[in-house]
C-alpha positions, -999 to +999 in steps of 0.1 A: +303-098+762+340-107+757+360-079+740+359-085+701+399-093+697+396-118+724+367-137+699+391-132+672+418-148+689+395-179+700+386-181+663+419-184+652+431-211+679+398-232+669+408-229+630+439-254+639+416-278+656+410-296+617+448-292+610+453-304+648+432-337+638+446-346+607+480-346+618+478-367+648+456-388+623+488-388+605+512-395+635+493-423+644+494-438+615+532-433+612+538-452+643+508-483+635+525-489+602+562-486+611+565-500+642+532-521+651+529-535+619+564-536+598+583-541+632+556-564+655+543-584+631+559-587+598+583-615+602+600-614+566+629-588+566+630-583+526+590-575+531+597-550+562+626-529+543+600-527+510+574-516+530+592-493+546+614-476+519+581-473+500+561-459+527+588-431+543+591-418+498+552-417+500+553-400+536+579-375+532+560-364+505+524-362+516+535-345+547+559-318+526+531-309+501+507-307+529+528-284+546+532-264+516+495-257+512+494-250+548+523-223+552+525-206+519+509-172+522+475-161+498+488-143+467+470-105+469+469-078+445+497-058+438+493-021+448+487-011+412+451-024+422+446+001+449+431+034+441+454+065+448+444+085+475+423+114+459+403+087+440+397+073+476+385+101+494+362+108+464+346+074+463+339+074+500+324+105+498+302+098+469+268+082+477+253+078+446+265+042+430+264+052+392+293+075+403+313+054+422+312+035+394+327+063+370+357+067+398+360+034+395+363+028+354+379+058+353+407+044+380+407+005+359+405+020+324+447+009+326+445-024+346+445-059+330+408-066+343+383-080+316+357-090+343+328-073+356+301-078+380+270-098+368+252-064+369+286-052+342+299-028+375+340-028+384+348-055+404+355-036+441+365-048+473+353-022+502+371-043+527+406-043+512+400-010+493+413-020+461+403-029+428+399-071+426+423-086+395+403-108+377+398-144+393+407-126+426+380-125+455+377-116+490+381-139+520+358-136+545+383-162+566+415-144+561+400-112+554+426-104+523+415-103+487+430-135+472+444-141+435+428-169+416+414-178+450+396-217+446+382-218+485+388-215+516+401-248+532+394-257+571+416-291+569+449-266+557+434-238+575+445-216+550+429-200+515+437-222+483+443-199+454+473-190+435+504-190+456+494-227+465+470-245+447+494-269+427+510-275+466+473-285+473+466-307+444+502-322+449+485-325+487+455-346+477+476-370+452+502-379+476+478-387+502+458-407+482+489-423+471+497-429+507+462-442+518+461-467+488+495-480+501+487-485+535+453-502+528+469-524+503+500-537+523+478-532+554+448-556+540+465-593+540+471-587+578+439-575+581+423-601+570+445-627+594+433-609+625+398-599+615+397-642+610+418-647+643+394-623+662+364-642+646+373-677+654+379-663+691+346-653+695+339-690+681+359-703+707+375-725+678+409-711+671+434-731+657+476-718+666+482-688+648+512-676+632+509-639+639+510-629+675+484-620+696+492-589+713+477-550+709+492-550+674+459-564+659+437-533+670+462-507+651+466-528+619+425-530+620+420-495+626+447-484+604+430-501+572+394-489+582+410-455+585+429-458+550+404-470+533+379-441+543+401-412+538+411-431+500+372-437+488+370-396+507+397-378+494+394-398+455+361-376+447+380-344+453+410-351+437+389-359+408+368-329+411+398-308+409+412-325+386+384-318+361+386-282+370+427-284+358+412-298+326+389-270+325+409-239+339+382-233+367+385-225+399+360-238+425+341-201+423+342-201+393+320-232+387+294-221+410+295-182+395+307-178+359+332-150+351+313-124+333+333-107+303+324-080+282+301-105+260+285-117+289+293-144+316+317-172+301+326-205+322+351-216+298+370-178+291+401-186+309+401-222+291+431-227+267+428-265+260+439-292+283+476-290+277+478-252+282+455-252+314+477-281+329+510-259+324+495-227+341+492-245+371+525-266+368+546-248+348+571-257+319+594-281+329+577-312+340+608-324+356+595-301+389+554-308+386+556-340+413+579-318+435+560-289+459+579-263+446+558-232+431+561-235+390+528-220+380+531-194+354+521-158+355+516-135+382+482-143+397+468-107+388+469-115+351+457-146+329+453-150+291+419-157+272+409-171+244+384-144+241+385-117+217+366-087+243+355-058+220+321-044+226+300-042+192+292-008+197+331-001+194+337-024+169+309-005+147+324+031+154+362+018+149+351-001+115+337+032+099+365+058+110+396+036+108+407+003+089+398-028+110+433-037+112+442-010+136+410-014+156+430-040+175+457-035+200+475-062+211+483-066+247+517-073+266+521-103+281+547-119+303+567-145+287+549-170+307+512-159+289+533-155+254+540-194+256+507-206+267+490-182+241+510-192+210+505-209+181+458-207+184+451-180+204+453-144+210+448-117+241+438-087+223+414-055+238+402-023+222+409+016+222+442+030+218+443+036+261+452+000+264+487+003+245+502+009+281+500-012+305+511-018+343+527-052+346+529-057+380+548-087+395+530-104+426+547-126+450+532-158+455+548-161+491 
């Protein structure tokens, strides 16, 4: 049996082979467009330098956003996440769950987590040894713990969570911009050599004005080939544009984040606006460009949900006035704006007043 690195490494080389396909896929169709079609058999100049103008603004920036989500790096947990050593050694020690669990409340009762385990446990990643942010899960591909991770992706080869997901959304756009191009310019000359190739089965072919040479066989291919990515890649785009509207990730569609008052698909949900700017930011002016604009910090996002267990609420309401029951949180000026004006971040218990901010890098 072959030494367990040596698999590893075979793994990894066979995790380009999508990546691999799709952009040969894409030099191919480079080089059928520009030069067998706008250079061999378009005969108009004003048509060729459209076409062409048009297709290089669509290309440079399919090709840049797809890089993007290739090559930016999974988001993971900033080390306030981590437990400190003595909390380690004591919770690999321990064999009995329930306290494991007590090491482990007692090491998040000062991180921003609201989510729990279906079964209401701390959220705990044995792999990566840390304590998962909300949103955050592990990836069995990369084998990191990623922030606001959606899935893992074979055609980018690479996790989609929050360091990249607008550069993967800006991905499937701009190649469904560029597919609907190409089949559309592509489609008139289509048609003339799908007829010319017909009639010269017939035997019955009248003069022709485009030429007959190998030209025919790219512009065929290269509409079939258009046309089946588009009709492909317009059900995801849709899909994930739907779970934009909603503030969802891909996981948590399947599996609904559980929250104090139970599992909630729609807790991160702050209207469709709000949703739409923590994944593109602010200023519009950059959501159409792959450059990172999401707000936040990946570990942290703001609810609409007010979490207070009732058994808290009942003890607070008869030894203190309700109004100081409630602590409100710090957030980053990012959450402020996406939170003001209809809703509020709020948690219980006068241990929450401070709390670790941690900043993590999207690259």
């Amino acid at each position: 049996m072959a030494p367990s690195h040596v698999l590893k490494c075979c793994q990894k080389v066979l995790a380009w082979v999508p990546v691999a396909f799709i952009a040969l896929v894409v030099a191919w169709s480079y080089y059928a467009y520009v030069v067998e079609l706008c250079v061999f058999t378009i005969s108009s100049t004003v048509e060729k330098v459209v076409y062409l103008v048009v297709f290089h603004l669509s290309f440079v920036m399919f090709v840049w956003s797809y890089g993007k989500t290739i090559f930016t790096s999974p988001a993971t947990p900033s080390n306030e996440f981590s437990l400190t050593k003595l909390d380690k050694e004591q919770y690999e020690k321990e064999t009995r769950p329930e306290i494991q669990q007590e090491i482990l409340r007692r090491a998040a009762k000062d991180l921003p987590i609201y989510t729990t385990t279906a079964s209401r446990a701390i959220r705990y990643c044995d792999r990566c040894q840390l304590i998962k942010p909300d949103r955050c899960h592990h990836c069995s591909a990369c084998d990191v713990c990623v922030l606001k991770m959606d899935h893992h992706c074979p055609w980018v080869n690479n996790c989609v969570g929050f360091s990249n997901y607008k550069f993967f959304l800006l991905f499937l756009m701009y190649s469904l911009l560029y597919c609907l191009f190409v089949a559309a310019t592509v489609l008139q000359y289509f048609i003339k050599f799908w007829t010319l190739c017909r009639r010269k089965a017939a035997e019955n072919c009248p003069k022709n004005e485009l030429p007959d040479t190998h030209a025919k066989f790219h512009v065929l291919f290269l509409f079939f080939v258009a046309a089946m990515f588009f009709i492909s890649i317009l059900s995801l785009f849709s899909y994930h544009c739907w779970l934009v509207g909603k503030n969802r990730s891909t996981i948590e569609t399947f599996r609904a984040p559980t929250f104090r008052n139970g599992p909630d698909k729609n807790g991160f949900s702050l209207g469709c606006s709000k949703n739409l700017r923590e994944v593109f930011g602010d200023e519009k002016k950059y959501w159409l460009l792959p450059i990172f604009t999401s707000l936040g910090d990946g570990c942290t996002f703001p609810t609409r949900l007010v979490i207070m267990d009732p058994e808290q609420l009942a003890v607070s309401s008869q030894n203190e006035p309700a109004k100081s029951s409630v602590t409100t949180r710090p957030l980053s000026e990012s959450q402020n704006r996406l939170l003001s004006g209809d809703c509020q971040w709020v948690e219980t218990g006068p241990e929450e007043e401070n709390v670790k901010s941690g900043f993590c890098n999207p690259f």
